[in-house]
C-alpha positions as CSV (number, residue, x, y, z in Angstrom):
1,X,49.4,-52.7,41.3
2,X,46.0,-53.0,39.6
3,X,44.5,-52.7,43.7
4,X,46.5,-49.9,44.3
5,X,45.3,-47.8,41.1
6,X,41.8,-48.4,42.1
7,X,42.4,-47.2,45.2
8,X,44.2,-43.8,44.3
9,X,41.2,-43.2,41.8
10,X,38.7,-44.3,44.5
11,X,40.6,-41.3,47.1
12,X,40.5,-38.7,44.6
13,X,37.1,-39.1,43.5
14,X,36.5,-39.0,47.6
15,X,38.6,-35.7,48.0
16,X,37.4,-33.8,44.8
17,X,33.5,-34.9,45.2
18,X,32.3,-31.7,45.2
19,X,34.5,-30.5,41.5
20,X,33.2,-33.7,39.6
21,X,29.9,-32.5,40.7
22,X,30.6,-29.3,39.0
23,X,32.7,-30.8,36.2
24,X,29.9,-33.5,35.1
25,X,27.1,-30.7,35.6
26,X,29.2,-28.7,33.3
27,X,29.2,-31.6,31.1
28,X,25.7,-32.3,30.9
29,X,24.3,-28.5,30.3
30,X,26.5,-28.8,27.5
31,X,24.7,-31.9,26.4
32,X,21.9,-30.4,26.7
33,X,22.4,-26.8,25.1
34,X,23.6,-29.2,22.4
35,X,20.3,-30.8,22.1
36,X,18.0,-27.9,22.5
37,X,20.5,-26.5,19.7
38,X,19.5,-29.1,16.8
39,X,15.4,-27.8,17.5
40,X,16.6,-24.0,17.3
41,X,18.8,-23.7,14.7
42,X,17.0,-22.5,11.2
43,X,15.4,-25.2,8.9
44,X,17.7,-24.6,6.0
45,X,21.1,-25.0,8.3
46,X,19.6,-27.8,9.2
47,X,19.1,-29.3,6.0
48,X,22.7,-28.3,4.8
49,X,24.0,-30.0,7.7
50,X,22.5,-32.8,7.3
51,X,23.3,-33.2,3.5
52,X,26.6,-33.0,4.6
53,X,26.1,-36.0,6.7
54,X,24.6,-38.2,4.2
55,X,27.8,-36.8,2.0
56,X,29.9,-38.2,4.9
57,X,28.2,-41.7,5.0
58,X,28.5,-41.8,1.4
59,X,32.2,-41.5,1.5
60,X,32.2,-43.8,4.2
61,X,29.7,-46.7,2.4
62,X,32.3,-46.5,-1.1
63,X,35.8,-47.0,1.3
64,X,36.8,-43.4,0.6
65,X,37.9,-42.6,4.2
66,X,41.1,-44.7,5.4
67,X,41.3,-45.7,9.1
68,X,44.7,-44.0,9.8
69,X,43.3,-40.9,8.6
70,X,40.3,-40.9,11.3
71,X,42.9,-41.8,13.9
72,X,45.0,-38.5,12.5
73,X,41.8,-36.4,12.9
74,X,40.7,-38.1,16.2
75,X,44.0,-37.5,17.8
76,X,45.1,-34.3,17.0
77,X,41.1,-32.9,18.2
78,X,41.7,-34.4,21.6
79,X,45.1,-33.5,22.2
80,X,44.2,-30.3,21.3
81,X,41.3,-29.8,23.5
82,X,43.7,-32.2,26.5
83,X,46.5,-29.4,26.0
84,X,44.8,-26.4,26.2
85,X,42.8,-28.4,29.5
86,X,46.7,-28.5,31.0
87,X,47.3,-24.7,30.0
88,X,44.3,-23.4,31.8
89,X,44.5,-25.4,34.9
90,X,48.7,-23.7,35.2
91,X,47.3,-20.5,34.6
92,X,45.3,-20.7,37.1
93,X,43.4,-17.0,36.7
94,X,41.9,-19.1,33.5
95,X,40.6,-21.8,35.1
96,X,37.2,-21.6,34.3
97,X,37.7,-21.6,30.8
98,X,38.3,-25.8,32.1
99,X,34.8,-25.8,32.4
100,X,33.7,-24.0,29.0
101,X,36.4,-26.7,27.7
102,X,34.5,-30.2,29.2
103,X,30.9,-27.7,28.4
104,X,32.1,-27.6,24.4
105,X,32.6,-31.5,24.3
106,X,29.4,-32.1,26.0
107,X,27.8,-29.2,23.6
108,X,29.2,-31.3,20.0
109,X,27.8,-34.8,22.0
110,X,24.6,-33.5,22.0
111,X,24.3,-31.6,19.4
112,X,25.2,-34.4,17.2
113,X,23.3,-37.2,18.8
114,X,20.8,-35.3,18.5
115,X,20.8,-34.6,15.3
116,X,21.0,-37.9,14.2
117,X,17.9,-39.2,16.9
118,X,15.9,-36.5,14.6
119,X,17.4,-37.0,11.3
120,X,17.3,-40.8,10.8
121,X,15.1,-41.9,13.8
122,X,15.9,-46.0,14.3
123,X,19.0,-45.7,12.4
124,X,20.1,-42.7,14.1
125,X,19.6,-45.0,17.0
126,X,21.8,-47.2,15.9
127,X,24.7,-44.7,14.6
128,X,24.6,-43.2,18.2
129,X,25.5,-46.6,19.9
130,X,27.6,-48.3,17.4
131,X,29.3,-44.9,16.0
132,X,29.1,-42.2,18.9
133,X,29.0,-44.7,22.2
134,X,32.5,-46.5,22.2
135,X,34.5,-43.8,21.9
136,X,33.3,-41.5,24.0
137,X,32.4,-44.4,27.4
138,X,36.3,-43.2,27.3
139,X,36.8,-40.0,26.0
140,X,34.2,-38.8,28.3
141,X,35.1,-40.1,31.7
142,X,39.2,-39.1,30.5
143,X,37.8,-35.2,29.7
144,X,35.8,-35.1,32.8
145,X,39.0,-36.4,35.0
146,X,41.3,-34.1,33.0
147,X,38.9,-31.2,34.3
148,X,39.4,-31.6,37.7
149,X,42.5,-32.6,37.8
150,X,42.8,-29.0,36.3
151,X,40.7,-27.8,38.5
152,X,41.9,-29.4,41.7
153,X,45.7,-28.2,41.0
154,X,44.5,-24.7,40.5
155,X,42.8,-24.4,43.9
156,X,46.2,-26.2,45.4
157,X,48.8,-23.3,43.8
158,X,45.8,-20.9,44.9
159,X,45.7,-21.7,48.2
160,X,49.4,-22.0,48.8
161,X,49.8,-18.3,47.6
162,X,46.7,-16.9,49.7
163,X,48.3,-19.0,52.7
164,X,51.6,-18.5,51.9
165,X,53.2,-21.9,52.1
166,X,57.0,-21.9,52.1
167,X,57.2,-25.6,51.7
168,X,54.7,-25.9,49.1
169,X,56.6,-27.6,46.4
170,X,55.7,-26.4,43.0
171,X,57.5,-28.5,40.7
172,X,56.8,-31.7,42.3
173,X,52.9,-31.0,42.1
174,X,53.8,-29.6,38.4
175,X,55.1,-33.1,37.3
176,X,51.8,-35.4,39.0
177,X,49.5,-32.6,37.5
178,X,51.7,-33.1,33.8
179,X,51.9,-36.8,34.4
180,X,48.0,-37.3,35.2
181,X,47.4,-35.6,31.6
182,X,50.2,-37.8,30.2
183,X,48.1,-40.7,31.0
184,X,45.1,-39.0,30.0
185,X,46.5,-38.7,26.6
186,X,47.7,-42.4,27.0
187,X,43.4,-43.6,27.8
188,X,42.8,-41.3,24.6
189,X,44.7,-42.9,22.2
190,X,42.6,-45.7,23.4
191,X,39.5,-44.2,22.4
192,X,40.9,-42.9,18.7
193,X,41.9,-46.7,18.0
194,X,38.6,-47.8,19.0
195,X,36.9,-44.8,16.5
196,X,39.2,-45.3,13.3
197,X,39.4,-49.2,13.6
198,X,36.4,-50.6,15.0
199,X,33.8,-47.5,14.7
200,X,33.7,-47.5,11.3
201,X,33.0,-51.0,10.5
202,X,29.9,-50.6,11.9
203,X,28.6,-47.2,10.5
204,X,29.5,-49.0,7.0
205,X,26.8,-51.7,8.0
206,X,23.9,-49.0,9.2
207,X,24.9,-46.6,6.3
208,X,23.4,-48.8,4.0
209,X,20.2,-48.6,4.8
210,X,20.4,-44.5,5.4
211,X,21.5,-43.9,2.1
C-alpha cells in the first residue's frame, strides 16, 4: 500500500511538473515579498510589532497559553485557508486567486522569519527552527499540493467544456479532487499537533533568554 502511494504521488508530480513549478514560484515570491516587507515597513510599526512579540513570549514563558487552545487557532487558520483553496479550484474562473492563496502563506513565512532573524539575531535563529520549521516541513509541502491539485482540476473541467467531452464525468473527478483535500486536511491536523504540543516546549526554553 505504502509502494503504491509513493508511486501515485511520484506520477502526479510527473504529470503536473510544470503547475508545481508555478505553485512553489508563487510560494517563494511570497517569501520573499514577506522578507523585503520587515526592511520597508516604518520604524515605529516595527517596534509595536515586535513589543507585541515579546508580549507573546511572555505569556508563553509564565504557562498563560494552553496547548489545546494553539491547536483551536492552528486548525481553524488552515482549514480556512484549505477550504477556500477547494472553493476556488470548483470555480474555476477564480482560480488564480489559488495562487494569491499559497503567495499569502509564503508572504506571513517570511515576513515573520524575518522578523525574528532581525529582531533577536541567534535567538531568532533558534525560534525559526524549533518554533517556525516543524510545522510548516508539513504545512508547506500540504498548501503547495492543495494548490495544484486545485489548479490541475480546474484546467480538467476547463478543457472538458472548450472540448466538449460528453463522457467527461464530473462528479467522479469532484469526489478525488474533495477527497485529495480531505487528506490534506487529515496531513494538517498533523502539523497543528506538532505546533500546540511539541512547538511550544521549545519556544518556552529560548524565551528565556529573549526576555
Amino acid at each position: 500500500m505504502p509502494n503504491k502511494m509513493i508511486e501515485n504521488i511520484k506520477k502526479h508530480v510527473k504529470e503536473n511538473l510544470l503547475i508545481y513549478f508555478i505553485v512553489v514560484l508563487c510560494f517563494l515570491i511570497g517569501v520573499s515579498v514577506g522578507a523585503f516587507t520587515v526592511k520597508a515597513i516604518d520604524p515605529h510599526q516595527k517596534q509595536e510589532l515586535v513589543s507585541y512579540l515579546r508580549g507573546f513570549f511572555n505569556i508563553f514563558g509564565q504557562n498563560q497559553i494552553k496547548s489545546t487552545e494553539v491547536f483551536r487557532e492552528s486548525i481553524i487558520n488552515n482549514t480556512q485557508l484549505l477550504i477556500l483553496n477547494w472553493i476556488f479550484g470548483l470555480l474555476v474562473i477564480s482560480v488564480p486567486l489559488v495562487l494569491m492563496v499559497i503567495g499569502f502563506k509564503g508572504f506571513v513565512i517570511g515576513f515573520t522569519v524575518g522578523l525574528l532573524l532581525e529582531e533577536f539575531r541567534l535567538y531568532g535563529v533558534l525560534l525559526f527552527l524549533f518554533g517556525v520549521l516543524p510545522q510548516n516541513i508539513i504545512i508547506i509541502p500540504a498548501f503547495i499540493m492543495a494548490a495544484v491539485v486545485s489548479l490541475s482540476f480546474a484546467l480538467l473541467v476547463l478543457k472538458a467544456k472548450i472540448n466538449k467531452v460528453r463522457n467527461f464525468r464530473f462528479s467522479k473527478q469532484f469526489t478525488i479532487y474533495s477527497g485529495i483535500h480531505l487528506a490534506i486536511f487529515g496531513i494538517l491536523l498533523t502539523s497543528s499537533l506538532i505546533e500546540s504540543f511539541i512547538v511550544p516546549f521549545f519556544i518556552k526554553l529560548i524565551v528565556k533568554y529573549i526576555l
